[in-house]
C-alpha positions in Angstrom: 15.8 -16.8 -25.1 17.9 -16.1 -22.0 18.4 -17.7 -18.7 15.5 -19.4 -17.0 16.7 -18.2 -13.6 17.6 -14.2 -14.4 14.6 -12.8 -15.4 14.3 -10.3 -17.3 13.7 -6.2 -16.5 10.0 -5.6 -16.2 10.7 -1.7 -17.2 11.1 0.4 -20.3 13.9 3.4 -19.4 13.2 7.0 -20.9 13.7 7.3 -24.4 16.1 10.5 -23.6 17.0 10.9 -19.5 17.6 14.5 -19.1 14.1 15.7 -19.8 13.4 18.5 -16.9 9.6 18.2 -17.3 9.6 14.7 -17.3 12.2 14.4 -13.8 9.8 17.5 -12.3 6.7 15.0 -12.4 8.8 11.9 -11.9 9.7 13.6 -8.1 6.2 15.0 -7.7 5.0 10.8 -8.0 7.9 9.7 -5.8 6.9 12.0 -3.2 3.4 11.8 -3.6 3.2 8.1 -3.3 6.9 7.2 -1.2 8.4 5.2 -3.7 12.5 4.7 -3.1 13.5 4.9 -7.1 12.0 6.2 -10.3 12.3 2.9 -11.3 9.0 1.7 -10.1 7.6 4.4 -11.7 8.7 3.2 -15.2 7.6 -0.1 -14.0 4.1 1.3 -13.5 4.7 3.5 -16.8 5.8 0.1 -18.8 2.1 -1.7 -17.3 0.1 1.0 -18.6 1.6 1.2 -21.6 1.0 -2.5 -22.5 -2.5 -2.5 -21.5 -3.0 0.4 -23.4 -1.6 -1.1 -26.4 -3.4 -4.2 -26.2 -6.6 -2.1 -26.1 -5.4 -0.2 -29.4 -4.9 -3.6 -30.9 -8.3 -4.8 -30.1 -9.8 -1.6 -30.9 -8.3 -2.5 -34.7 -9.8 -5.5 -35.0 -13.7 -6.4 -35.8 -15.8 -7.7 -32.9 -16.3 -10.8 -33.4 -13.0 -11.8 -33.8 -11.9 -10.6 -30.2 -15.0 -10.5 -27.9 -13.4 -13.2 -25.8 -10.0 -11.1 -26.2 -12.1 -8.1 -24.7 -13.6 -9.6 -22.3 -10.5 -11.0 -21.1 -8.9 -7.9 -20.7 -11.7 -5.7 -19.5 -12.2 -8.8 -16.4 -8.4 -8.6 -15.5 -8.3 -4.8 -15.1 -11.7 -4.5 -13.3 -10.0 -7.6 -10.8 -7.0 -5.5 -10.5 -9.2 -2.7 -9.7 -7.8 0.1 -12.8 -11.1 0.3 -14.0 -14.9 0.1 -13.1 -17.5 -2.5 -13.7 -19.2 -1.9 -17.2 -15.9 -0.5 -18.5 -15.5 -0.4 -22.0 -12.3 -1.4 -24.0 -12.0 2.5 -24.4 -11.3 4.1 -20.9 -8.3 1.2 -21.0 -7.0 4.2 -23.2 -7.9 6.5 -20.4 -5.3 5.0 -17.9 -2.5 6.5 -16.3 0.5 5.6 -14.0 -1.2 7.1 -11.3 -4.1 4.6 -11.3 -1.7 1.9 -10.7 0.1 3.6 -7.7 -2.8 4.2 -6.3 -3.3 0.3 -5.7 0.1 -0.7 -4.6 -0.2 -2.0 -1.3 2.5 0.5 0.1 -0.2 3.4 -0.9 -3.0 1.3 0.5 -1.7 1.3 3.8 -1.2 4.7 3.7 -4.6 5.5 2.5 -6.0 3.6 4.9 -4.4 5.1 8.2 -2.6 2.9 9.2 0.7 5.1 8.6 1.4 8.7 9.3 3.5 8.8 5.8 3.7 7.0 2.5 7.2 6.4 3.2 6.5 4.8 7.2 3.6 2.9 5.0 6.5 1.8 2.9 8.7 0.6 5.7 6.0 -1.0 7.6 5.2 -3.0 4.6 8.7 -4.3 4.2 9.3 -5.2 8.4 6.7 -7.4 7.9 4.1 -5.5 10.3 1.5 -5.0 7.3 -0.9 -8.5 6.6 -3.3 -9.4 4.0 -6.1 -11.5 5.1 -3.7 -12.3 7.8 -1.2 -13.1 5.1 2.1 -11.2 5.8 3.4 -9.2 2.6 6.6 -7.5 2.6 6.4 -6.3 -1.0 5.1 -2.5 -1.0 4.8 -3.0 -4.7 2.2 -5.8 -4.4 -0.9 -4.6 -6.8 -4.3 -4.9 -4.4 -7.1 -6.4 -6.1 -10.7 -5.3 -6.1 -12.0 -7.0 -3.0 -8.6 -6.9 -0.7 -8.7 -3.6 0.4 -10.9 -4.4 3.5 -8.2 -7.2 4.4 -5.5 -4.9 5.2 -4.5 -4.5 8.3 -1.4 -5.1 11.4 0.2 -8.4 11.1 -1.3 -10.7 14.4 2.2 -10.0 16.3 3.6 -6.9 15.3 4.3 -4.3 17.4 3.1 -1.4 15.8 -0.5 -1.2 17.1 0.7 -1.5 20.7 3.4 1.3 20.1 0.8 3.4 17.9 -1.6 2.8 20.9 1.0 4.2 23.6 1.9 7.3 21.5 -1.7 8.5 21.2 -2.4 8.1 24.7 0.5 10.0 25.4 -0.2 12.9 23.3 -3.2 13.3 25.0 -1.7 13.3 28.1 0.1 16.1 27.0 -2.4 17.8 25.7 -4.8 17.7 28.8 -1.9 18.8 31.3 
């Protein structure tokens, strides 16, 4: 069973860890999206590969036996925001890691402008400047939901927007001179 209070790893490792196509994409990912170790993208790997079994086991089964399963599933992923509404239990199959990068929060911010760089989007996130419905989140690997992508914004007194402010005007200073 294991320890109440020492969780377990939430990550599958690579069946073999000298594969040179598998560390080229792995660095094209943690550039891409800023992450700080390859481990969150076998955390990200190890999701997809669960939903995507549990949608193969489904699959197996007749309908009637797992329409509530289904349903269950298909809800939680269109909350999450992997998939679309009127998904069916077939594009589950159709997910990849990068669907659930693109809705961690750190790539969120990013997305949204409110950093220069994934990695600045990263480090904003874990200084506390980013909020969440005026919720403070210092988690870049917090998974955005559906409707929360509107609620993202600059903590109520963080710095950043001033300083953001006072580097843009000064940049145009320079430019008009």
């Amino acid at each position: 069973m294991g320890h109440p209070r020492k969780a377990r790893k939430k990550y599958d490792t690579p069946p073999h860890p000298w594969n040179a196509e598998r560390i080229k994409e792995e660095n094209k990912l943690t550039t891409k999206y800023g992450l700080k170790t390859k481990k969150e993208i076998w955390k990200a790997e190890t999701m997809v590969r669960r939903y995507r079994r549990d949608a193969r086991h489904l699959l197996g089964l007749s309908a009637e036996q797992t329409a509530s399963e289904r349903n269950q599933l298909l809800g939680h992923l269109v909350k999450l925001g992997f998939l679309n509404e009127g998904a069916k239990l077939e594009d589950v199959l159709n997910l990849t890691v990068e669907d659930v990068l693109q809705r961690r929060l750190q790539t969120m911010v990013h997305k949204k402008g409110l950093s220069r760089t994934a990695k600045e989007a990263r480090q904003y996130v874990i200084h506390g400047h980013i909020a969440l419905d005026g919720k403070k989140i210092d988690s870049p690997s917090y998974l955005v939901k559906k409707g929360q992508e509107d609620l993202i914004g600059y903590y109520a007194s963080s710095p950043v927007p001033k300083n953001l402010d006072k580097a843009s005007k000064e940049t145009t200073l320079e430019k008009t001179e």
